[in-house]
C-alpha positions as CSV (number, residue, x, y, z in Angstrom):
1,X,125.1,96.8,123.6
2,X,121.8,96.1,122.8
3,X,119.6,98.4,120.0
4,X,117.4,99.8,122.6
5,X,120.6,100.7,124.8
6,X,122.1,102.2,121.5
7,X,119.0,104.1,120.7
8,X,118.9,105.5,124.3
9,X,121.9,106.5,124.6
10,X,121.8,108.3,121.5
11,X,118.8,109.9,122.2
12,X,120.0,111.0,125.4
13,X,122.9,113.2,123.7
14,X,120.4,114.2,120.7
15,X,118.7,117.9,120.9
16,X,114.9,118.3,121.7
17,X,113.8,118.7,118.5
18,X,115.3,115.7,117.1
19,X,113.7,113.6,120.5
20,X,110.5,114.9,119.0
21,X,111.0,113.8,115.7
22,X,112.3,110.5,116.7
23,X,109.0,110.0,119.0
24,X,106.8,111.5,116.2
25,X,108.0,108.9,114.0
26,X,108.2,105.9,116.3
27,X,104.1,106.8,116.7
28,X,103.5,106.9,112.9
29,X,104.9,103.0,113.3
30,X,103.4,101.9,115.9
31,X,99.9,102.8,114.6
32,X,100.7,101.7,110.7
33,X,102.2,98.3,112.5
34,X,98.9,97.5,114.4
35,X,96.6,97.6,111.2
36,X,99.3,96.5,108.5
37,X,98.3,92.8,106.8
38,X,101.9,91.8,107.1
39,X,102.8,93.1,110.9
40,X,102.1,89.6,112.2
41,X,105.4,88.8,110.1
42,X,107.6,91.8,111.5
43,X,110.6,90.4,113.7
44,X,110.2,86.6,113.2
45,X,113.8,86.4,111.5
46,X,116.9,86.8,113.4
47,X,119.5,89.0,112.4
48,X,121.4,86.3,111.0
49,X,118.4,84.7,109.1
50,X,118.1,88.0,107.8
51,X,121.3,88.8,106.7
52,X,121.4,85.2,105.1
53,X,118.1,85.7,103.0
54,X,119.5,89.0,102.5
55,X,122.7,87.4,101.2
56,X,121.0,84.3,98.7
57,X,118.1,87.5,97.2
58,X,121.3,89.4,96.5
59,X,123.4,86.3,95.0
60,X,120.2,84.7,93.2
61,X,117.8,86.6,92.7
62,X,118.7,89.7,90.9
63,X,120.4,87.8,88.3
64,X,118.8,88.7,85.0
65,X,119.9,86.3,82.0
66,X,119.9,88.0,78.5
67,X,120.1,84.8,76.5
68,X,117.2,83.2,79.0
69,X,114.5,83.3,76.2
């Protein structure tokens, strides 16, 4: 199942008023999205280019060495 399918169906079982909010939010995006300097970058990983930069920031990145200086 794809995300959109996942979000629809879950939407589909969700009460009005969290529809709304959903929507309401979704809109807020959209409109930041279009104007945002770094929008032209959103979605050019995969999910498993993702989860792999996700992995090597979390295994080399955040390492702080005390006895560096």
């Amino acid at each position: 199942m794809t995300n959109r399918e996942q979000l629809i169906q879950e939407l589909e079982q969700a009460p009005d008023d969290l529809v709304q909010v959903v929507l309401d939010f979704l809109h807020r995006v959209k409109a930041i999205r279009k104007n945002h300097p770094l929008a032209k970058f959103a979605g050019i990983l995969s999910d498993s280019e993702a989860e792999d930069l996700q992995r090597t920031i979390v295994a080399e990145c955040r390492q702080v060495d005390l006895n560096e200086w």
